[in-house]
Structure formats: structure tokens, C-alpha cells
PDB file as gemmi writes it, atoms N, CA and C in Angstrom:
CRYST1    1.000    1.000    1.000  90.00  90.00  90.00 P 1                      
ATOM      1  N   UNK A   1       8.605  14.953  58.224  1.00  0.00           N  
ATOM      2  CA  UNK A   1       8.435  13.854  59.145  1.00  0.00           C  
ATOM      3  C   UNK A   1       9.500  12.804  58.864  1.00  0.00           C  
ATOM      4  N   UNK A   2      10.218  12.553  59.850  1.00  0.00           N  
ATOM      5  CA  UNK A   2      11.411  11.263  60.104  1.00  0.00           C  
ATOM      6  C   UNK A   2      10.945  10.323  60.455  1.00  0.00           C  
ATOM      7  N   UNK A   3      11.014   8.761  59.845  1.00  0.00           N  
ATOM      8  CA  UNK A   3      10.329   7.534  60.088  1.00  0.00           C  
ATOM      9  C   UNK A   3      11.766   7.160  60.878  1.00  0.00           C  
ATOM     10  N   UNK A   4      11.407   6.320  62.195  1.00  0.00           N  
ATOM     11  CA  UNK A   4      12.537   5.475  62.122  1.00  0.00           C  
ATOM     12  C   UNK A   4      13.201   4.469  61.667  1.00  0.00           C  
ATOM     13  N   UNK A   5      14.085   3.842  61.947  1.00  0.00           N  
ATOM     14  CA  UNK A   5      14.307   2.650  60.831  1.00  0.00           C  
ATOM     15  C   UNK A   5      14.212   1.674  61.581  1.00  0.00           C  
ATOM     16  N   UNK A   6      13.552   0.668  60.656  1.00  0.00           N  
ATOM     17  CA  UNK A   6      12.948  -0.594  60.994  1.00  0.00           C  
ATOM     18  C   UNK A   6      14.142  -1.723  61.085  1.00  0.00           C  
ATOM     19  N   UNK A   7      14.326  -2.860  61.492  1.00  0.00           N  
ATOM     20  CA  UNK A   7      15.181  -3.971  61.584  1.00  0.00           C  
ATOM     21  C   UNK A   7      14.660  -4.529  60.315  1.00  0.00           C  
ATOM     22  N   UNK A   8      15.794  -4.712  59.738  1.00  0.00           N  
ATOM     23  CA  UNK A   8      15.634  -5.362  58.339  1.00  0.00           C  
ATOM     24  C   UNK A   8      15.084  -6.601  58.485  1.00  0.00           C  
ATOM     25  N   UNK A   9      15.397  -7.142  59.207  1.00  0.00           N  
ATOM     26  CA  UNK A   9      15.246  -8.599  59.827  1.00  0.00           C  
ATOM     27  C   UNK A   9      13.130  -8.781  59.542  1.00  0.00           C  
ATOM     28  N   UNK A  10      12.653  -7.459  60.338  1.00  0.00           N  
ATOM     29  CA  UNK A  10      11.233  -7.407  60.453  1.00  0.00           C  
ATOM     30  C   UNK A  10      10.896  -7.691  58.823  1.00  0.00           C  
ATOM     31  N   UNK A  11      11.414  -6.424  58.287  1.00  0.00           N  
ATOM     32  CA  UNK A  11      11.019  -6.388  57.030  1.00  0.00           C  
ATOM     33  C   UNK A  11      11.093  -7.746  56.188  1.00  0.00           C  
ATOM     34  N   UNK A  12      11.907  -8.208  56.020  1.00  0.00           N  
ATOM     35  CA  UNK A  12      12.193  -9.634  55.480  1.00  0.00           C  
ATOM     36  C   UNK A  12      11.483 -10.633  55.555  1.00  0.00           C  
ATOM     37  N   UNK A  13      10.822 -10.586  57.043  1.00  0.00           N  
ATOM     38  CA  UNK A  13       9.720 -11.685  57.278  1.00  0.00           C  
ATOM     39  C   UNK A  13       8.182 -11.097  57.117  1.00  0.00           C  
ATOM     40  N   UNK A  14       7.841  -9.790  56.673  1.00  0.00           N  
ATOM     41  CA  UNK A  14       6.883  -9.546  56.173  1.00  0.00           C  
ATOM     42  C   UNK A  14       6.719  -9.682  54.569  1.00  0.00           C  
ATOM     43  N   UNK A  15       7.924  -9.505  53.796  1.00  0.00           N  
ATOM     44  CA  UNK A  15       8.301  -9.593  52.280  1.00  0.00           C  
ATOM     45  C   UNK A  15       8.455 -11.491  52.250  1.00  0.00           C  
ATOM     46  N   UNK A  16       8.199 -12.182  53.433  1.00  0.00           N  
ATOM     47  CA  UNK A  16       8.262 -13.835  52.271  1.00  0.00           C  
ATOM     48  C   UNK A  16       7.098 -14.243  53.066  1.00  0.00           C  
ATOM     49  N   UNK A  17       6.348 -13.505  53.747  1.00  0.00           N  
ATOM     50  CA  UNK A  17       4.914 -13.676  54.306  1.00  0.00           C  
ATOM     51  C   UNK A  17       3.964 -14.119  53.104  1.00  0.00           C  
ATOM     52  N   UNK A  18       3.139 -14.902  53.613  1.00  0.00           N  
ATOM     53  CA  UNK A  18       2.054 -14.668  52.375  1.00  0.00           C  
ATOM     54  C   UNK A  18       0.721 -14.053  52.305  1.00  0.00           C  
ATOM     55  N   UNK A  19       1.470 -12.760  53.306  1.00  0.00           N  
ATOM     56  CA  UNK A  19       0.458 -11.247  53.290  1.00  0.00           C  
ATOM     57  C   UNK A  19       0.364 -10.905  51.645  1.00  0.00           C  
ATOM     58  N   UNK A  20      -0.547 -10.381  50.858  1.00  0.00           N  
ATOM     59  CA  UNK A  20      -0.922  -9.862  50.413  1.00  0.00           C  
ATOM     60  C   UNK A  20      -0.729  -8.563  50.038  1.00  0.00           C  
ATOM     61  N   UNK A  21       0.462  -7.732  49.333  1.00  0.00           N  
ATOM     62  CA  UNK A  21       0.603  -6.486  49.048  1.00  0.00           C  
ATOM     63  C   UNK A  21      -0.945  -5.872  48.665  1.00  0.00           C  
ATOM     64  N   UNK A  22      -1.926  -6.554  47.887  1.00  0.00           N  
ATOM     65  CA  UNK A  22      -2.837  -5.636  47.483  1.00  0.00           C  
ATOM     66  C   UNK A  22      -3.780  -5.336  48.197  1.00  0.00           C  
ATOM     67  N   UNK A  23      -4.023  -5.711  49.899  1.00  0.00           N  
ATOM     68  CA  UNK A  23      -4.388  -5.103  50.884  1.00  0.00           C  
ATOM     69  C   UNK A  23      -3.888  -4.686  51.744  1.00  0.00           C  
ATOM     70  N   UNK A  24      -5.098  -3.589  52.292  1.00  0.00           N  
ATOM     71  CA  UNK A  24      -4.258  -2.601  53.279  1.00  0.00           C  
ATOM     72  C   UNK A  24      -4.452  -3.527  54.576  1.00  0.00           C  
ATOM     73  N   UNK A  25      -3.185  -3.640  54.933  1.00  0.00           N  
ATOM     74  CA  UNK A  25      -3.299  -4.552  56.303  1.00  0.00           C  
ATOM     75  C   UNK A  25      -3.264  -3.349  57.484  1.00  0.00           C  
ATOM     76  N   UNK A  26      -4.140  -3.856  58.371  1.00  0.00           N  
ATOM     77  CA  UNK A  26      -4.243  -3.231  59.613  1.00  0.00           C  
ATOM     78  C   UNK A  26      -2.313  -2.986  60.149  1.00  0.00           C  
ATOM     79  N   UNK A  27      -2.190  -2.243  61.623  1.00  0.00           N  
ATOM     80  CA  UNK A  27      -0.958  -2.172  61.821  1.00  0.00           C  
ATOM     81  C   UNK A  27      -1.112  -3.468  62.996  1.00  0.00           C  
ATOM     82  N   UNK A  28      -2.078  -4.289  63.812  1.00  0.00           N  
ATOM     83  CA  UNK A  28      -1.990  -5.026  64.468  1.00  0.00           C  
ATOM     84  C   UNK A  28      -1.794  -6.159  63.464  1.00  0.00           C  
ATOM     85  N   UNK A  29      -1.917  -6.526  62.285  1.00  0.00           N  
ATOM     86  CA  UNK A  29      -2.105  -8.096  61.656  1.00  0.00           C  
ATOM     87  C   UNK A  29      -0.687  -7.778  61.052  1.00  0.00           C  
ATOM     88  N   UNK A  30      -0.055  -6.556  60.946  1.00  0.00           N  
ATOM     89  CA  UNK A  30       1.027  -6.940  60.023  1.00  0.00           C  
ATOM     90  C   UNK A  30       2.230  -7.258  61.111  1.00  0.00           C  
ATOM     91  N   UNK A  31       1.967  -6.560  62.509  1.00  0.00           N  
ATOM     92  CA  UNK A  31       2.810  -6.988  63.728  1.00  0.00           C  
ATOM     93  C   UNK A  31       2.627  -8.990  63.909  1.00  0.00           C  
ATOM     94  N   UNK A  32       1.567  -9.237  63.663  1.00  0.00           N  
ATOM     95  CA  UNK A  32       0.615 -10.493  63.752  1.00  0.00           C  
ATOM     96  C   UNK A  32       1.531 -11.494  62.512  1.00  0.00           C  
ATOM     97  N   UNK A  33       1.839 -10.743  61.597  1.00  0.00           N  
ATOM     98  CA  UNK A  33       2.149 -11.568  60.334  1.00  0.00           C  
ATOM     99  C   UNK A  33       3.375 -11.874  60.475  1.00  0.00           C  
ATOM    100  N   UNK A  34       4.657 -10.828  61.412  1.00  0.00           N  
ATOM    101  CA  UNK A  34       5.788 -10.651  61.088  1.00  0.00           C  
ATOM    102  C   UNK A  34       6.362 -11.859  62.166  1.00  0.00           C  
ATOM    103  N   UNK A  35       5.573 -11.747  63.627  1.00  0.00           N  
ATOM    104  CA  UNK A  35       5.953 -12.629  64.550  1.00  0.00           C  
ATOM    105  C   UNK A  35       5.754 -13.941  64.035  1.00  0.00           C  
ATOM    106  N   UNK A  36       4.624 -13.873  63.618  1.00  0.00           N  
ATOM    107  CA  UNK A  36       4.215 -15.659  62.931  1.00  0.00           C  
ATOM    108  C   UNK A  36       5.513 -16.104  62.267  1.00  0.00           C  
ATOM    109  N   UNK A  37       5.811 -15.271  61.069  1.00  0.00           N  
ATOM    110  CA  UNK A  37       7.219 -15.739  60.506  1.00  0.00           C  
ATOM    111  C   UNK A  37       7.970 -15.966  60.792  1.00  0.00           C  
ATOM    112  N   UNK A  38       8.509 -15.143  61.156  1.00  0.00           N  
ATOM    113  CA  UNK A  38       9.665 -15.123  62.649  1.00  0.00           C  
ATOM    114  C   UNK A  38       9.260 -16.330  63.055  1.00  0.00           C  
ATOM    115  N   UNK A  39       8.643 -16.500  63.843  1.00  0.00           N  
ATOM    116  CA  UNK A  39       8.542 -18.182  64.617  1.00  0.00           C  
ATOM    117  C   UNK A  39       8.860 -19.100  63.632  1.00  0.00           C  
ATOM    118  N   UNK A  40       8.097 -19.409  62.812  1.00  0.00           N  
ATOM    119  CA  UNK A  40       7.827 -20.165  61.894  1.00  0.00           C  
ATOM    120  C   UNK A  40       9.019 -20.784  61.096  1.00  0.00           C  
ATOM    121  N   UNK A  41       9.824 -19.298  60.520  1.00  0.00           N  
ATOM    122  CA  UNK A  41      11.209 -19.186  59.710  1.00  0.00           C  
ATOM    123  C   UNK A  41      12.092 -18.949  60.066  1.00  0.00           C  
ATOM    124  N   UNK A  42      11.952 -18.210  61.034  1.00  0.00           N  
ATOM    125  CA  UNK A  42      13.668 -17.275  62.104  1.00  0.00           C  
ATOM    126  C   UNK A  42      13.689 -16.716  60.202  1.00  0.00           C  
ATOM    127  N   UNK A  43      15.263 -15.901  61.512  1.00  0.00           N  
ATOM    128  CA  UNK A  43      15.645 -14.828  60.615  1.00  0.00           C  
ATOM    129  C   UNK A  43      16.508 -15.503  59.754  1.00  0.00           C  
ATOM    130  N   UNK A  44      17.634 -16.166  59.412  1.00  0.00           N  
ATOM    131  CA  UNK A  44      18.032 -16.495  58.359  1.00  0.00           C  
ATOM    132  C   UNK A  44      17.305 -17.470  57.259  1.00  0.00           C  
ATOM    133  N   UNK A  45      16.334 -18.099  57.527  1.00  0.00           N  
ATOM    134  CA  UNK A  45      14.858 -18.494  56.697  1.00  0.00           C  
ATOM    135  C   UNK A  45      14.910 -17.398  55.607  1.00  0.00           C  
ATOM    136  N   UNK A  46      13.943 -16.495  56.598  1.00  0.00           N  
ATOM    137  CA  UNK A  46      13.740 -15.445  55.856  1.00  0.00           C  
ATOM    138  C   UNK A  46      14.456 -14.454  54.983  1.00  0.00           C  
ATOM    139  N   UNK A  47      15.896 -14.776  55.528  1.00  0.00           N  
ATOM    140  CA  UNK A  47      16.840 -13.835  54.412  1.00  0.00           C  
ATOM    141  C   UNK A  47      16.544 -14.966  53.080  1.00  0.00           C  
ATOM    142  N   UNK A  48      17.030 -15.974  53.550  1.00  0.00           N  
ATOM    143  CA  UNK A  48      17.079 -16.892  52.527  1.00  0.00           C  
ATOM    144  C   UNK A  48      16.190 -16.962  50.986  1.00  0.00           C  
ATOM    145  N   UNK A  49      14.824 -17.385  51.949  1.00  0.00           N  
ATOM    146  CA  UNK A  49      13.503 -16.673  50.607  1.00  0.00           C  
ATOM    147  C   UNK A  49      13.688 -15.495  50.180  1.00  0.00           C  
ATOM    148  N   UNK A  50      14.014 -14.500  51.085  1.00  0.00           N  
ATOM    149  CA  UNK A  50      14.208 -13.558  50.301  1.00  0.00           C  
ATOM    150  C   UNK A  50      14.784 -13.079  48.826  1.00  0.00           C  
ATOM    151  N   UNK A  51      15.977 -13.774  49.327  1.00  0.00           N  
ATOM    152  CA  UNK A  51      17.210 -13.410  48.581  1.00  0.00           C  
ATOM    153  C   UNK A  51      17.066 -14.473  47.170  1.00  0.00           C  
ATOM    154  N   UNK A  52      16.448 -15.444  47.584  1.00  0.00           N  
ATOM    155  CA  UNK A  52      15.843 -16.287  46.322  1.00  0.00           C  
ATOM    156  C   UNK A  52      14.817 -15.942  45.933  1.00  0.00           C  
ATOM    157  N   UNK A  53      13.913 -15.020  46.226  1.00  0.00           N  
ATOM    158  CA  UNK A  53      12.968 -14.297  45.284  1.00  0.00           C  
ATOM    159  C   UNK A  53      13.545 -13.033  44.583  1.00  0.00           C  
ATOM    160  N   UNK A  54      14.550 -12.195  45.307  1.00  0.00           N  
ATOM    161  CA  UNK A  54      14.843 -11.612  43.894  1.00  0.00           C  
ATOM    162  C   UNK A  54      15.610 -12.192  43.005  1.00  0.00           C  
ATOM    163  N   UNK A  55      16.580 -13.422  43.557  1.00  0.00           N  
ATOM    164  CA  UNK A  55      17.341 -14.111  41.955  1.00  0.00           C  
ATOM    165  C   UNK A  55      16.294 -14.475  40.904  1.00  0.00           C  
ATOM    166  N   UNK A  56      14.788 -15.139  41.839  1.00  0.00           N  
ATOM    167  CA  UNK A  56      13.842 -15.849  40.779  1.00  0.00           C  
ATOM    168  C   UNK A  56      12.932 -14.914  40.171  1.00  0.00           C  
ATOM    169  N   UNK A  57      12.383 -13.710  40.916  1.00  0.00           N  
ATOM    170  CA  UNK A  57      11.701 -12.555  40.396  1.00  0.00           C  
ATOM    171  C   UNK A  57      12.147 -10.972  40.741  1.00  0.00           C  
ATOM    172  N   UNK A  58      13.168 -10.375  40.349  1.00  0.00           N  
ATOM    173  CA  UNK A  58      13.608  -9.501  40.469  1.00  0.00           C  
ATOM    174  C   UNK A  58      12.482  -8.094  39.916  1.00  0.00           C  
ATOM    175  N   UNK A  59      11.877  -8.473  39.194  1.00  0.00           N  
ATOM    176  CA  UNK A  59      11.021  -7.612  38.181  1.00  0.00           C  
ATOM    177  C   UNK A  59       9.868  -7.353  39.419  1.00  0.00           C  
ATOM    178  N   UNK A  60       9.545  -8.343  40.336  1.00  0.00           N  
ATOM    179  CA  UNK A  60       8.951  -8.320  41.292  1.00  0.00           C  
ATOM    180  C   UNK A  60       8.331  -7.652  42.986  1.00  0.00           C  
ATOM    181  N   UNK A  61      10.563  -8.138  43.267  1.00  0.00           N  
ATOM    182  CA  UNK A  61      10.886  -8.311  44.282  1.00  0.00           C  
ATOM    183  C   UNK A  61      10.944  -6.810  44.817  1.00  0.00           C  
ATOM    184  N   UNK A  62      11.376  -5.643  44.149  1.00  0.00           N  
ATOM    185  CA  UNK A  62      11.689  -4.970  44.584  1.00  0.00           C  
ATOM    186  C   UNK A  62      10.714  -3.752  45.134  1.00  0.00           C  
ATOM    187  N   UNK A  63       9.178  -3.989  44.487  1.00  0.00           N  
ATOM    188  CA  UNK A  63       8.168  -3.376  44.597  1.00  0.00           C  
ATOM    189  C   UNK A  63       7.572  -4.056  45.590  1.00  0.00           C  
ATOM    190  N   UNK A  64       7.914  -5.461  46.367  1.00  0.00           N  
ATOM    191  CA  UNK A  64       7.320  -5.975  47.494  1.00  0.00           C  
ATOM    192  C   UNK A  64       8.251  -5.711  48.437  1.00  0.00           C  
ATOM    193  N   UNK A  65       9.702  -5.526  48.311  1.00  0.00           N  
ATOM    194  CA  UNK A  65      10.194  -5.115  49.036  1.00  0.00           C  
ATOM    195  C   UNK A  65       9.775  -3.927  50.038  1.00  0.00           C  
ATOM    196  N   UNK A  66       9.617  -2.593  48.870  1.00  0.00           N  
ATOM    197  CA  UNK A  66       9.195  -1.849  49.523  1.00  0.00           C  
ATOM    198  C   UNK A  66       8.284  -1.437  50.248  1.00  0.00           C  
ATOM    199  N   UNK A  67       7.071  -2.044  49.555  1.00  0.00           N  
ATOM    200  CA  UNK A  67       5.529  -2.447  50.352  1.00  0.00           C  
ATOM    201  C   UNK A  67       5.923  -2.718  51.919  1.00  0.00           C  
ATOM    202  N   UNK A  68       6.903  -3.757  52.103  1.00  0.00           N  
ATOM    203  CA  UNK A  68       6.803  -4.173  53.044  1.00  0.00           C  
ATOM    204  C   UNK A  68       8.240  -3.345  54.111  1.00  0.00           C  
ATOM    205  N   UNK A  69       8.619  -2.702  53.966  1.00  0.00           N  
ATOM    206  CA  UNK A  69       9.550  -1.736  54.332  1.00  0.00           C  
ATOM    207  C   UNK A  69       8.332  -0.717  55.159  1.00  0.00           C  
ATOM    208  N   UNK A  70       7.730  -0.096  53.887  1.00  0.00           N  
ATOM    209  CA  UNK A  70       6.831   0.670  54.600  1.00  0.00           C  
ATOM    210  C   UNK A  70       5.740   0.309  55.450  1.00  0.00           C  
ATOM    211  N   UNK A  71       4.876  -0.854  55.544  1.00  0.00           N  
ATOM    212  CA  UNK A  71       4.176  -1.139  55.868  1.00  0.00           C  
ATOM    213  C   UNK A  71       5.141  -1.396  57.413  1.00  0.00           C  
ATOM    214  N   UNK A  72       5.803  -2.231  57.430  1.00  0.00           N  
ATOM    215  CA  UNK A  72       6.997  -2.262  58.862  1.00  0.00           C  
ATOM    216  C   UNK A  72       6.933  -0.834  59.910  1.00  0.00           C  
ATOM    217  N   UNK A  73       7.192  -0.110  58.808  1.00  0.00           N  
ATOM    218  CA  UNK A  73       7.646   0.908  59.578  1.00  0.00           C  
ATOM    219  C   UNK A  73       6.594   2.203  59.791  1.00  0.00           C  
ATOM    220  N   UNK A  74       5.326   1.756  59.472  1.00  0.00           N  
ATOM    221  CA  UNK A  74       3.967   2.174  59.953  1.00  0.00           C  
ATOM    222  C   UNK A  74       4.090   1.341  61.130  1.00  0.00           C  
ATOM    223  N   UNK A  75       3.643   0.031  61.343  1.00  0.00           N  
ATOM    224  CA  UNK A  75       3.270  -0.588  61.642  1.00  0.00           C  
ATOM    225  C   UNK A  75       4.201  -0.162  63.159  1.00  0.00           C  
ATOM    226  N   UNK A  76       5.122  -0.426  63.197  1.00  0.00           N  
ATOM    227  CA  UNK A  76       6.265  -0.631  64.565  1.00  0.00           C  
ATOM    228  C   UNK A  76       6.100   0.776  64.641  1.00  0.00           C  
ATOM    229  N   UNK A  77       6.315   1.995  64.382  1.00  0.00           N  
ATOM    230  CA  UNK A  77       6.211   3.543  64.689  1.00  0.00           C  
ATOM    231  C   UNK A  77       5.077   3.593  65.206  1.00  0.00           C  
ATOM    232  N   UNK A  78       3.899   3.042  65.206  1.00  0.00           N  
ATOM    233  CA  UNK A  78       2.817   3.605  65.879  1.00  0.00           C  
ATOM    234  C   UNK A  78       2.832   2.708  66.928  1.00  0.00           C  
ATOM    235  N   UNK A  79       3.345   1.404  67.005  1.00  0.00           N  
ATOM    236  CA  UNK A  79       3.510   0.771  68.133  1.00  0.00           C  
ATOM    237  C   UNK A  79       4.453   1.622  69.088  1.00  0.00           C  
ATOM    238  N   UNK A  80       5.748   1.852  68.459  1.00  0.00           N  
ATOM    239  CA  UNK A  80       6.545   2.731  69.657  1.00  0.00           C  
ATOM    240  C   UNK A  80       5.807   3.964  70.626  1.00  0.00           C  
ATOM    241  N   UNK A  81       4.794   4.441  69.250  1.00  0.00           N  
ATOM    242  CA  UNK A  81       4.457   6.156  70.151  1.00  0.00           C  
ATOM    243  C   UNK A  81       3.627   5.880  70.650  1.00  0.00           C  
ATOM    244  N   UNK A  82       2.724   4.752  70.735  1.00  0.00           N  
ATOM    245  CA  UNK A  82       1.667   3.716  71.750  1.00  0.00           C  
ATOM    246  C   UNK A  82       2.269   3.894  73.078  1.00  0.00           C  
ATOM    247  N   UNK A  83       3.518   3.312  72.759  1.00  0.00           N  
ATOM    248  CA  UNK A  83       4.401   2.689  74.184  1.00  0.00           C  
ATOM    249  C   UNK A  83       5.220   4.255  74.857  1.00  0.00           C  
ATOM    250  N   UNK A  84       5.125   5.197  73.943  1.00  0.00           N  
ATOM    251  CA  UNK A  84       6.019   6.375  74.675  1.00  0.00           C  
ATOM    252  C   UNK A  84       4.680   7.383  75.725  1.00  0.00           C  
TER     253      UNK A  84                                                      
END                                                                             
């Protein structure tokens, strides 16, 4: 199975969200979480925190990174095959 790839941009504003890696978020609240940010931060916001959470927690960052990579790309893939 081939995931597609997500806009980094998405991912970024789910990784400085203050979603919760240690729950399983539905695929509607994490669509819910990403727009909020987005509004909230825009996209260079969000690079920004980003990129200052791994200078400040690298030991961290990279295991929320991915959380939220995947969770993205659940999340938007089942939205697409919704819409196909």
C-alpha cells in the first residue's frame, strides 16, 4: 500500500498543535486541529515553532514529528477517497 504525500505545510501545523500525540485522534478532529492552526499561525508560524522545537527538544521532536506525518496522512487519504 502507497500513502500519498501530505503537504508538509499540513504536517507542521499538526506537530506545534497542542493535539496530544498520546491520543488516537479521530481523522475529522485532526483535519479540525490542522485548519485551526493554519488560521491561527499560517504557515510560516508554524515552520517557525517548529523548527524551534527541534533546536529546543530534538530528543523529542522527531518522534512528534512523525506522529504527526502519519496521522496527516491518514487523516487527508481518507478524506481524498471520501471525495473520489
Amino acid at each position: 500500500m502507497t500513502t500519498r504525500p501530505v503537504d508538509p505545510v499540513l504536517c507542521m501545523a499538526l506537530f506545534v498543535s497542542d493535539a496530544p500525540k498520546s491520543c488516537d485522534l479521530d481523522d475529522a478532529t485532526i483535519r479540525e486541529t490542522v485548519d485551526r492552526t493554519l488560521d491561527r499561525l499560517g504557515p510560516d508560524e508554524c515552520y517557525a515553532r517548529a523548527a524551534q522545537e527541534f533546536g529546543d527538544h530534538p530528543e523529542t521532536a522527531l518522534d512528534r514529528i512523525q506522529w504527526a506525518r502519519e496521522q496527516c496522512a491518514r487523516a487527508l487519504t481518507s478524506l481524498a477517497g471520501a471525495a473520489a
